[in-house]
N, C-alpha and C positions, 0 to 999 in steps of 0.2 A: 654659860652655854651648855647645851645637853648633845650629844652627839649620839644621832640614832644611824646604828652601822649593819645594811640589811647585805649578806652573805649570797653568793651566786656567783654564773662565771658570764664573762661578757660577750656579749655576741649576741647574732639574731638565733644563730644554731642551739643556744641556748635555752633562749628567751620564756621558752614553755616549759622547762624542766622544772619536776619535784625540786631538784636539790636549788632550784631559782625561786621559792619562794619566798625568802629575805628580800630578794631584789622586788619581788610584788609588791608586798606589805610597805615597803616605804614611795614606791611609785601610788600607790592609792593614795598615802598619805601628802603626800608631793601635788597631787592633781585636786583632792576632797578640800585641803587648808591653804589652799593660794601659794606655795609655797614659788621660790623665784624658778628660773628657768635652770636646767642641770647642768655644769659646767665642770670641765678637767680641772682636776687638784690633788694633789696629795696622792696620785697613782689611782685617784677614784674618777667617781662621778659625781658632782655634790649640789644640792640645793639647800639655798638656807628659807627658813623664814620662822612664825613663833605658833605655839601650841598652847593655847593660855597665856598664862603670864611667861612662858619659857622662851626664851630663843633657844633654836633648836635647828642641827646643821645634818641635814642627811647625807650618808656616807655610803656608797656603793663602789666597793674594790674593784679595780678592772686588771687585777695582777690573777685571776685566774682562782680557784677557791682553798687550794695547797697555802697560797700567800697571802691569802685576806692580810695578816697581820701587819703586814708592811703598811696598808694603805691606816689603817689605826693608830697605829703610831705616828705616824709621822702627823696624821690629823689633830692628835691629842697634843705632841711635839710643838707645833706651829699655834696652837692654841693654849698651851703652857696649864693644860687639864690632867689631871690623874686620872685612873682608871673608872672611878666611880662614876667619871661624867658618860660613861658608852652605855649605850644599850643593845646589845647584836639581835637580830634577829633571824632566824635559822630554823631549816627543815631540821624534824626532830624522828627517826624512826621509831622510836617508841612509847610514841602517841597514838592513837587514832587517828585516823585523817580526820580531820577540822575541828582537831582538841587544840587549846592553847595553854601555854602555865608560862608563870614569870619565875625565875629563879636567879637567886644572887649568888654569885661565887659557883664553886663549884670543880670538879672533872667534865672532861673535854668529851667523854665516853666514844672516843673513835672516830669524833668530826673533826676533818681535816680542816675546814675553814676557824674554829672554834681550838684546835691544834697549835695553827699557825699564833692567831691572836693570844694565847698562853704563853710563846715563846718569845713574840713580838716582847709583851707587857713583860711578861718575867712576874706575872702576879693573873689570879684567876680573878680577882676584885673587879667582875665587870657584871652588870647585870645582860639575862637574856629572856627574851620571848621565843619559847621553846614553840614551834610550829607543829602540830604532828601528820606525818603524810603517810603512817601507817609502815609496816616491815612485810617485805616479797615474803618471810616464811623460812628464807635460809640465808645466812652468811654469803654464800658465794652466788646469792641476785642479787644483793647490795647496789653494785657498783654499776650495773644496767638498769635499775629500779629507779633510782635517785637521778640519774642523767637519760631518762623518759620522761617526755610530755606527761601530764596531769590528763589523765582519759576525758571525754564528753560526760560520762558521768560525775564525775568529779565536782564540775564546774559551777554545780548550785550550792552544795558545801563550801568551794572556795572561798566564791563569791559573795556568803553568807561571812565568812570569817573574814578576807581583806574590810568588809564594810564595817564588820565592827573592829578588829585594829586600829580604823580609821576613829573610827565614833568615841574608842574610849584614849586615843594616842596624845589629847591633852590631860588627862588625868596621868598616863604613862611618864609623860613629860614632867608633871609638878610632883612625880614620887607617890603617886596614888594606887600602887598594884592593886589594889579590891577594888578601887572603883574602873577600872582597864578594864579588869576581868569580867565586872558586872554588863559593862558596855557590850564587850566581845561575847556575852551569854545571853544576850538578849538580842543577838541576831542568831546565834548560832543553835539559843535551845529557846526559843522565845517563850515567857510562860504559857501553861494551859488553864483552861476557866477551872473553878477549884468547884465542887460540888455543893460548897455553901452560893457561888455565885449562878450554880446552873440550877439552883434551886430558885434565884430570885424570881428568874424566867422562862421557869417552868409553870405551867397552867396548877393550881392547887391541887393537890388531893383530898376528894372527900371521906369522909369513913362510910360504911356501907352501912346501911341504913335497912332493919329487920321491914318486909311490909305487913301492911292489919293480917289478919288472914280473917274469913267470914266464922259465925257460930257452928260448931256441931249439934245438930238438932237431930241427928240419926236414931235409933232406939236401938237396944242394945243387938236386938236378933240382927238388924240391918247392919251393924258392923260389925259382924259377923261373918255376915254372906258376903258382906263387898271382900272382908279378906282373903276369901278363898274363889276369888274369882280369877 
C-alpha cells in the first residue's frame, strides 16, 4: 500500500487557503479515481482506493498543520509501512505558483507541516510533491500569504495543476516521477505547434519568379532623350 499524505489545516475557514493545497490535490484525486468515501482515522481524514496497479490510501491530517506528523505515523503504525510508502504533498514557497517537482528525502526548509512529519518519522526518507504558490517577497508576509485564499486569478493555474496531479497520480503511485511529471506538464505547459508542424499547414511558398520584360528597339539618340527627361 502507498500512502499519499496531502498537508493543510481543517476546517471550512481554511478550505481555500495557499497553505491547503495538499488537502486539494488529494480531494481531486479522491473525486477523478473513484476513490471510497473520506472517513476519520488515524487523527486524519482518509479514503482508500487504487491508482493503477497500487492500492493507495489518502491521508489528510486534521491535527492542525504544526502536527501533520502524528496523523503519518500512526497511519504508517497501523499499516506496519516505512517511510518510503508516504508521499506528502505540500504548498512549496519556492516555486512558482503552478510549478510542481517530486523530490525524495530531504530538509524540511521551514515547513512546519513537513517539520512535524521529520520528527513524527525520526527519518526525512519520505517522498514529496513540492506545490509551488509563489513567495509574498519577505519573510515576515509568510505567515498571512500562506493562510490566504488563492486569489480569482489564481484559479486557472490551479486548476490546470490539481488536473494534472490527477492525470499523472497513477504513474506517482507505481514509482514513475517522469512520467507524473509529464502528466502534470501537459496540462500545466501544454506543448506548442513546433514550426516544422506549422510549416505543414502553411499555404507553400513560391520563389518569385523574374517576368519576360518586351525588346528594346529604341536608337541610341532615343535613349538618350528619354534619360534626361
Amino acid at each position: 500500500m502507498k500512502i499519499f499524505a496531502g498537508l493543510g489545516n481543517p476546517g471550512a475557514k481554511y478550505a481555500g487557503n495557499r497553505h491547503n493545497i495538499g488537502f486539494m490535490a488529494l480531494d481531486r484525486i479522491a473525486a477523478d479515481h473513484g476513490f471510497g468515501p473520506w472517513k476519520s482515522a488515524f487523527k486524519a481524514q482518509v479514503a482508500e482506493g487504487r491508482l493503477g496497479s497500487a492500492k493507495v490510501l489518502l491521508v489528510k491530517p486534521q491535527t492542525f498543520m504544526n502536527l501533520s506528523g502524528e496523523a503519518v505515523r500512526a497511519t504508517l503504525e497501523f499499516y506496519k509501512l516505512g517511510p518510503d510508502a508516504v508521499t506528502v504533498f505540500h504548498d512549496e514557497l519556492d516555486l512558482a505558483p503552478g510549478k510542481c517537482r517530486v523530490k525524495q528525502g530531504g530538509g524540511h526548509a521551514g515547513h512546519n507541516g513537513l517539520r512535524s512529519i521529520h520528527a513524527q518519522l525520526g527519518t526525512d526518507a519520505y517522498a514529496r510533491v513540492r506545490l509551488g504558490i509563489g513567495h509574498p517577497g519577505h519573510k515576515d508576509a509568510v505567515a498571512a500569504y500562506v493562510l490566504h485564499d488563492f486569489a480569482k486569478a489564481d484559479q486557472d493555474w490551479l486548476d490546470d495543476l490539481l488536473r494534472g496531479i490527477s492525470d499523472g497520480a497513477a504513474a506517482l503511485a507505481e514509482g514513475d516521477a517522469a512520467r507524473f511529471m509529464n502528466a502534470v506538464a501537459l496540462r500545466t505547459a501544454p506543448p506548442r505547434s513546433s514550426d516544422k508542424a506549422d510549416a505543414k499547414t502553411a499555404p507553400p511558398k513560391t520563389a518569385p519568379v523574374d517576368q519576360p520584360t518586351a525588346p528594346d528597339d529604341r536608337t541610341a539618340l532615343q535613349k538618350l532623350m528619354d534619360k534626361f527627361r
